[in-house]
C-alpha positions as CSV (number, residue, x, y, z in Angstrom):
1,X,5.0,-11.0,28.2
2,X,7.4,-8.3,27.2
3,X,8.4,-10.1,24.0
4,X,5.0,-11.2,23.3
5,X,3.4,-7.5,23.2
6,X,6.9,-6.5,20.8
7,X,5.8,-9.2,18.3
8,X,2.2,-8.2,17.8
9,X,3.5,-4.5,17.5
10,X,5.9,-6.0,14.7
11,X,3.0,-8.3,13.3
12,X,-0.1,-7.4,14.3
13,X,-2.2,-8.7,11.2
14,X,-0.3,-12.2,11.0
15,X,-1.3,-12.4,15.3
16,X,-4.8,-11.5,14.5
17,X,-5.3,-14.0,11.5
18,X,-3.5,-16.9,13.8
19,X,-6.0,-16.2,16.6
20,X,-8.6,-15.8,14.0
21,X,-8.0,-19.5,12.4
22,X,-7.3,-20.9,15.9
23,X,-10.8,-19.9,16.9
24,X,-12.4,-20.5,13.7
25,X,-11.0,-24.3,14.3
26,X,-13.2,-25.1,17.1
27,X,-16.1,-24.3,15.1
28,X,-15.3,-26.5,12.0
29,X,-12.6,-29.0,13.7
30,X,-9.3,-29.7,11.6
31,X,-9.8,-32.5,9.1
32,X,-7.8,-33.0,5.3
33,X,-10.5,-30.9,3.9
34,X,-8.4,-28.1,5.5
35,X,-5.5,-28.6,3.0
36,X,-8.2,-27.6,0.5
37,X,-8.7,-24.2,1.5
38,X,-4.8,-23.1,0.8
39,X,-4.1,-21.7,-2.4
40,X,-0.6,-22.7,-3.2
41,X,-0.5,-21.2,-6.3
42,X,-0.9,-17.5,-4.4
43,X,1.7,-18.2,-2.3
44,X,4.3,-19.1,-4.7
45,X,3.4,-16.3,-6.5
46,X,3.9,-14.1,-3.6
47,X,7.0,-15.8,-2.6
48,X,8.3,-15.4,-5.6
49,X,7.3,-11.6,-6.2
50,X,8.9,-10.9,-2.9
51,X,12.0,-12.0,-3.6
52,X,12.3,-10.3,-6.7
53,X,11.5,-7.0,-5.4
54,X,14.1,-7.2,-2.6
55,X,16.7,-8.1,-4.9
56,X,15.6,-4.8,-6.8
57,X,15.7,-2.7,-4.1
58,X,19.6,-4.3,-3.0
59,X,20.4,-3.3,-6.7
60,X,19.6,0.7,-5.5
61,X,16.8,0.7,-8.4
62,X,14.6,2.8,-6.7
63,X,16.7,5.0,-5.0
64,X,18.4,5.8,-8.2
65,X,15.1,6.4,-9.6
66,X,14.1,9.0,-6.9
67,X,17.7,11.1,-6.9
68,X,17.7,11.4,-10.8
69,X,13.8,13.2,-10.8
70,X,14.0,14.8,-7.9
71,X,17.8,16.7,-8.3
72,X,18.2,19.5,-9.2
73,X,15.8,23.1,-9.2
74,X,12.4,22.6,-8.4
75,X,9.4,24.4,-8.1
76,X,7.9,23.4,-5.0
77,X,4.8,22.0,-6.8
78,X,6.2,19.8,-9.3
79,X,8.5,18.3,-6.3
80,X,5.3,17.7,-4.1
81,X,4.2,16.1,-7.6
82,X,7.3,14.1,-8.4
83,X,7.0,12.4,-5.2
84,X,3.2,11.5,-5.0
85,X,3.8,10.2,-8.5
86,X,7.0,7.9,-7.6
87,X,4.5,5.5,-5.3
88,X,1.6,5.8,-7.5
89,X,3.9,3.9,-10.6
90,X,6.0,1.7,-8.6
91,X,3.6,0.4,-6.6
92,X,2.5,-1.3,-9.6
93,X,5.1,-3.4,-9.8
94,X,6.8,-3.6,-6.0
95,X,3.5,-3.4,-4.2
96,X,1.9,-0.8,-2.3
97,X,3.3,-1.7,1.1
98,X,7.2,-2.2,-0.4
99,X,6.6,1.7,-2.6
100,X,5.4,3.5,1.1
101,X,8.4,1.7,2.8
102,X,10.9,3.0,-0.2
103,X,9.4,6.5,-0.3
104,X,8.3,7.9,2.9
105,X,10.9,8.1,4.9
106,X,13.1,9.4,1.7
107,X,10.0,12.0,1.2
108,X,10.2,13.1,4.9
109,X,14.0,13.7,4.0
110,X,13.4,15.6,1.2
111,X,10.9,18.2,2.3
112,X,12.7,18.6,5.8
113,X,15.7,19.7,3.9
114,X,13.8,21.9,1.7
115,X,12.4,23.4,4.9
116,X,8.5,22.5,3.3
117,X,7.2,21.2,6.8
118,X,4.1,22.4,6.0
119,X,3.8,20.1,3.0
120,X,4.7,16.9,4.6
121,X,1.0,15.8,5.8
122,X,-0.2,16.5,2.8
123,X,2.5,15.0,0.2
124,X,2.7,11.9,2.5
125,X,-1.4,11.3,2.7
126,X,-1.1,11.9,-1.0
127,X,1.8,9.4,-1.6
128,X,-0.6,6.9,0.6
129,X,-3.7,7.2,-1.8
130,X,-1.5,7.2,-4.4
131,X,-0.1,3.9,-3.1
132,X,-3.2,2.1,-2.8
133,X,-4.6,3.4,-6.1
134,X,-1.8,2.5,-8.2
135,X,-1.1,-0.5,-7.4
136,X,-4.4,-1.5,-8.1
137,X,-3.7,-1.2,-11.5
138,X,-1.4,-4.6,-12.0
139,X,-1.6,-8.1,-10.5
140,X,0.7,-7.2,-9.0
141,X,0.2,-4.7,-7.4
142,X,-1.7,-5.8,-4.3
143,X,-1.9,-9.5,-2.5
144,X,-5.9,-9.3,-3.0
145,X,-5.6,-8.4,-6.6
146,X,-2.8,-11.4,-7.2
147,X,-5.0,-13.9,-5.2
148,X,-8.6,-12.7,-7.0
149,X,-6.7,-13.2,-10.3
150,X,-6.0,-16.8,-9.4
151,X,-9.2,-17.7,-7.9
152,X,-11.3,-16.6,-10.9
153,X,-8.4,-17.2,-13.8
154,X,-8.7,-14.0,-15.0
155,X,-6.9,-12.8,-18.2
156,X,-5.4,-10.0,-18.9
157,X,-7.8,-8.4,-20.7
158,X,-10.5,-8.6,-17.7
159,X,-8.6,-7.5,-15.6
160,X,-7.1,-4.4,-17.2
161,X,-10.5,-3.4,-19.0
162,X,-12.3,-3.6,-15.2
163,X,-9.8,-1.0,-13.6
164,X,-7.9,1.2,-15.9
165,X,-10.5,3.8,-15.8
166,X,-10.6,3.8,-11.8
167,X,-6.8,4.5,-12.7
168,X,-7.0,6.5,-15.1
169,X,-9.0,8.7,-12.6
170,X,-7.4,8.3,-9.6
171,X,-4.6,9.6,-11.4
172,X,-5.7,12.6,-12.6
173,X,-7.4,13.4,-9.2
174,X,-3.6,13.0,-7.4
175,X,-2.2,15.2,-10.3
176,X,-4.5,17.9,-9.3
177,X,-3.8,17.4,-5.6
178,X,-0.2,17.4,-5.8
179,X,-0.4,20.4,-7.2
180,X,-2.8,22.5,-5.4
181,X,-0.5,24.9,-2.9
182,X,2.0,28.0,-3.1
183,X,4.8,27.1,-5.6
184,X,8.4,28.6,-5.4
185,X,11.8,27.2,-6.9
186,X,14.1,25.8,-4.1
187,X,17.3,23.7,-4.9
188,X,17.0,19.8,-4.2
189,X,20.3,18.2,-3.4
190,X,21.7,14.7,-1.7
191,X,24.5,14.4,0.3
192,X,25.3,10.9,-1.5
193,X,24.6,10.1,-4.5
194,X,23.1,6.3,-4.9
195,X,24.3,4.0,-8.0
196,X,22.8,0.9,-9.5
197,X,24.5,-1.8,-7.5
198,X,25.3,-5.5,-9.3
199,X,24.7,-4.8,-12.6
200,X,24.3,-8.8,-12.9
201,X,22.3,-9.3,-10.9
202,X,19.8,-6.6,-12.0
203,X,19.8,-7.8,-15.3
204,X,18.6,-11.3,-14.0
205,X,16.5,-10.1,-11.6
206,X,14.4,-8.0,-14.2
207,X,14.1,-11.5,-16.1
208,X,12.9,-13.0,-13.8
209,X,10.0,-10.2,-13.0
210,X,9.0,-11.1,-16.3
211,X,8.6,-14.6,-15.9
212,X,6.5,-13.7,-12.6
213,X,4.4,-12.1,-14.8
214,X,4.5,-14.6,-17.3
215,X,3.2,-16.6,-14.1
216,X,0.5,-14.6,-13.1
217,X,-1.3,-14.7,-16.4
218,X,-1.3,-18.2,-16.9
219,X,1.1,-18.5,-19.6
220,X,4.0,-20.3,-17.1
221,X,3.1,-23.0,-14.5
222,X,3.8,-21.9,-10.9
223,X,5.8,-24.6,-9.8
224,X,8.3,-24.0,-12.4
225,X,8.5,-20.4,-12.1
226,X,9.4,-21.1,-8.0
227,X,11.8,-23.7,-8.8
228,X,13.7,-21.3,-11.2
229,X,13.4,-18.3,-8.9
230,X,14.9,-20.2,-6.1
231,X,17.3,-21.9,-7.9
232,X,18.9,-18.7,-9.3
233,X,18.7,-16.6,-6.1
234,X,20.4,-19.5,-4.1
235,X,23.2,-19.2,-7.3
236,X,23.3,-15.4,-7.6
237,X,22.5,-14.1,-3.8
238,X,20.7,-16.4,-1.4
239,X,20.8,-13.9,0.9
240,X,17.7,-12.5,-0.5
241,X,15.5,-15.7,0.2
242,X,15.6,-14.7,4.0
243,X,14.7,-11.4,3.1
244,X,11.0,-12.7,2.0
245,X,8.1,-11.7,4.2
246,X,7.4,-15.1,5.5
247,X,5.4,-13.8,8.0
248,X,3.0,-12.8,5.3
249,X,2.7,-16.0,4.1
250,X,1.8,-17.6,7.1
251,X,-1.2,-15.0,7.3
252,X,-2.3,-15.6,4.2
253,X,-2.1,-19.4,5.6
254,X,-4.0,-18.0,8.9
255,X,-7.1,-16.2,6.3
256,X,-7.5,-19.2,4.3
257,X,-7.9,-21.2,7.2
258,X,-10.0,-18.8,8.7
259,X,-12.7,-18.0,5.2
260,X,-12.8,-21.7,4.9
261,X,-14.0,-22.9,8.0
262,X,-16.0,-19.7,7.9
263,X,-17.7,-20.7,4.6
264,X,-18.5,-24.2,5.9
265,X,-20.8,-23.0,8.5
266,X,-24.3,-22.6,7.1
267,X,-25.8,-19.0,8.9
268,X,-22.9,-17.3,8.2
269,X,-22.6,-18.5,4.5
270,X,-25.9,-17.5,3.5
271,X,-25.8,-14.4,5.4
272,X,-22.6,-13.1,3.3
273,X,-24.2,-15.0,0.1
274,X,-26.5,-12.6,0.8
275,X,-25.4,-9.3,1.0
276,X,-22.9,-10.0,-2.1
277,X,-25.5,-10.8,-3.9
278,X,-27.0,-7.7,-3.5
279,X,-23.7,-5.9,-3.7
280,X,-20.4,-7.3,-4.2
281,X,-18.9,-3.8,-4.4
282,X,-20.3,-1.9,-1.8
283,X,-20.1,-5.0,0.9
284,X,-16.8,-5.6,-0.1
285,X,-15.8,-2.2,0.2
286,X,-17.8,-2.1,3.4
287,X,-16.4,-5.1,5.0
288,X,-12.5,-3.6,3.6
289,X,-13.1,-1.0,6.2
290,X,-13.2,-3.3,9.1
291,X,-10.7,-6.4,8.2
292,X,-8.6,-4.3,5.4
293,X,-8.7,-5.5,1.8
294,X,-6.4,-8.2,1.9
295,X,-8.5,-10.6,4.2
296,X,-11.7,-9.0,2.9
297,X,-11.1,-10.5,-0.6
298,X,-10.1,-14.0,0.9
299,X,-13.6,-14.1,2.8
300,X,-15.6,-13.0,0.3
301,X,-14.3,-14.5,-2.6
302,X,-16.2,-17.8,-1.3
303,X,-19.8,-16.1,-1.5
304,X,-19.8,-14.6,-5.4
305,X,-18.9,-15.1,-8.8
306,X,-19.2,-11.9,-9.3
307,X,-15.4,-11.2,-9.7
308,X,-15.2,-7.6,-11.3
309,X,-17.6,-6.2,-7.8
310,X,-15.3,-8.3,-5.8
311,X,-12.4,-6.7,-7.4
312,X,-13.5,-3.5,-6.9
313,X,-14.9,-2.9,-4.0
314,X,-11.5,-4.7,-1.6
315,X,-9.8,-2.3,-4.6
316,X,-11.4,0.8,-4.1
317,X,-12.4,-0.2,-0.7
318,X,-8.5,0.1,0.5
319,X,-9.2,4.0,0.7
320,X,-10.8,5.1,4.0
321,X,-9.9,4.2,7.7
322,X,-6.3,3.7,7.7
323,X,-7.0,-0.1,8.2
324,X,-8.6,-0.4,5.2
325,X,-5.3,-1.0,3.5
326,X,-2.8,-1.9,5.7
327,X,0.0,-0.3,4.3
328,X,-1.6,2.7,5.1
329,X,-0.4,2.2,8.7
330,X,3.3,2.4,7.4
331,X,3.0,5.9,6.1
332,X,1.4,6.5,9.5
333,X,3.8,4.8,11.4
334,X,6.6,7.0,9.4
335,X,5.4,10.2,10.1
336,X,4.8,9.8,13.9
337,X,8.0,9.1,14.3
338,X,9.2,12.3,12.1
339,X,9.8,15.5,14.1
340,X,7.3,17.9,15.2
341,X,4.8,15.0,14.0
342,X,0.9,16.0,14.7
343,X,-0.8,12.8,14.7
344,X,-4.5,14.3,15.1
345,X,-3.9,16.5,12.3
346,X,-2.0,13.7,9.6
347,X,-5.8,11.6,10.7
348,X,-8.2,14.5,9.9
349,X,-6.1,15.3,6.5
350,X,-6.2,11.3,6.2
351,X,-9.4,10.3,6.3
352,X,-10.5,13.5,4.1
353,X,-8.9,12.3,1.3
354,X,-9.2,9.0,1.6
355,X,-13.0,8.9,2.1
356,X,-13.5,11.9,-0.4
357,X,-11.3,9.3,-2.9
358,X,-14.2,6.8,-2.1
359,X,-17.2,8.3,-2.5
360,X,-15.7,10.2,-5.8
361,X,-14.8,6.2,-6.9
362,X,-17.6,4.3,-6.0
363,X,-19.8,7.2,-7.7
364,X,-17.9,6.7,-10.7
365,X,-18.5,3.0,-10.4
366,X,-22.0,3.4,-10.1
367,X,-22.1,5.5,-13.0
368,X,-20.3,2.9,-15.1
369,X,-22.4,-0.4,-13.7
């Protein structure tokens, strides 16, 4: 029992998405059809992103990265800046989950040895909108967006034209809150400096980022871009295959299980028809709140055509409760754990932000059509 309540701490989404599908198989019983509802293409996509990243973040990439902005004198504003910033633009590319992971705990360092306690809820609920926001920006940047891009073989053009002004705005918004505070100069030093690690292997890691890319748009065929990711890494460093979050492929196994048999069941499919036909955006947003994004785009992606809503509303909808988006629970998880942590405070300071963020967004949506 004991090791069974330690797993779903460690996994609690890929338990709930198991027990999900399990149940939602005695509704609609297994058949072949079931092989139907996987998207292998995501998968290998994600697979493959995965891999990359954590062979970018064994290089020291991002490490480097934060140590050369953030050495050095700073006023106290461009620091809290600098560091809402750093997850904002790497999320793009390393995910929003993998960017929290990286920068939290290095921005918990950071303003404890500055003595700026009084600026960690704020920089760290900061570097969580910033998070979710940024990486909405890529393919990329999110599962949903990377699984919404396949389903509805978008290009890049669509996809970039539909959210760069939701990033364009989120941006400036996390500019101005960064900066809001007392400023002062204090000196910002580390007790080790980090260094780019396997210069090799950087160089063919970034090449193959590019071909995921490449991947993602269309332009290369997914089973070839696996078999050369996997062929390289087992060359270069295997040891980075086990390093993939399998266990987030297995839920994404569990969801489209689960939004299959879901969508086969005639009440429930015209009920969500329903309601996204009315609003894609707002009940996608809505239903975000409840299941988070990721899921929330698998389940609803079966019920509209209306891709750019869709897109929007699990996007935009990743802002508010903190499982909206679950890699808001990292930064949570992070700063409970931090000393003098005031978990009732970090929540009020959360879910102002994060629901102001909402309202200001889908406004702006509305506004736009």
């Amino acid at each position: 029992m004991t090791k069974l309540l330690a797993f779903f701490k460690a996994e609690p989404v890929l338990v709930i998405s198991g027990v999900c599908a399990a149940l939602s198989c005695l509704l609609v019983p297994p058949s072949p059809a079931y092989l139907e509802y996987i998207d292998l293409r995501v998968l290998c996509l994600l697979f493959c992103l995965m891999a990359v990243v954590a062979g970018l973040q064994s290089c020291g990439v991002f490490v480097v990265l934060s140590q050369r902005l953030l050495s050095g004198r700073k006023n106290t504003r461009l620091l809290s800046l600098l560091l809402v910033l750093l997850p904002f633009f790497t999320s793009m590319v390393i995910t929003n989950d993998v960017a929290l992971i990286t920068f939290v705990p290095f921005t918990l360092l950071i303003l404890e040895m500055a003595e700026l306690r009084e600026r960690v809820i704020p920089v760290v609920v900061l570097q969580t909108v910033a998070a979710n926001l940024g990486s909405m920006a890529t393919p990329v940047g999110n599962p949903q967006n990377l699984f919404l891009c396949s389903r509805y073989t978008l290009s890049a053009g669509d996809f970039f034209a539909a959210l760069l002004p939701y990033t364009l705005m989120s941006l400036a918004a996390l500019i101005v809150g960064a900066l809001l505070g007392p400023g002062r100069t204090i000196q910002v030093t580390f007790p080790q400096q980090a260094r780019l690690e396997r210069p090799g292997l950087l160089g063919a890691l970034c090449v193959l980022l590019v071909l995921c890319l490449l991947s993602v748009f269309h332009v290369l065929h997914y089973g070839i871009l696996t078999a050369v990711v996997v062929v390289c890494l087992l060359v270069l460093r295997r040891e980075l295959l086990a390093r993939v979050d399998y266990g987030l492929l297995l839920t994404f196994v569990f969801f489209f299980i689960f939004s299959g048999n879901l969508g086969e069941l005639p009440p429930l499919r015209e009920a969500l028809a329903g309601l996204m036909e009315g609003s894609s955006l707002l009940t996608s947003a809505l239903v975000s709140q409840v299941i988070s994004n990721v899921p929330a785009a698998v389940l609803l992606a079966n019920f509209t055509q209306d891709w750019r809503g869709l897109l929007l509303g699990v996007d935009l909808g990743g802002l508010g409760t903190p499982i909206a988006s679950l890699a808001s629970l990292i930064s949570l998880k992070f700063y409970l754990r931090s000393p003098g942590a005031q978990g009732g405070r970090y929540l009020l300071w959360f879910s102002l932000v994060n629901f102001g963020g909402l309202a200001v967004l889908l406004a702006m949506a509305a506004l736009l059509g």
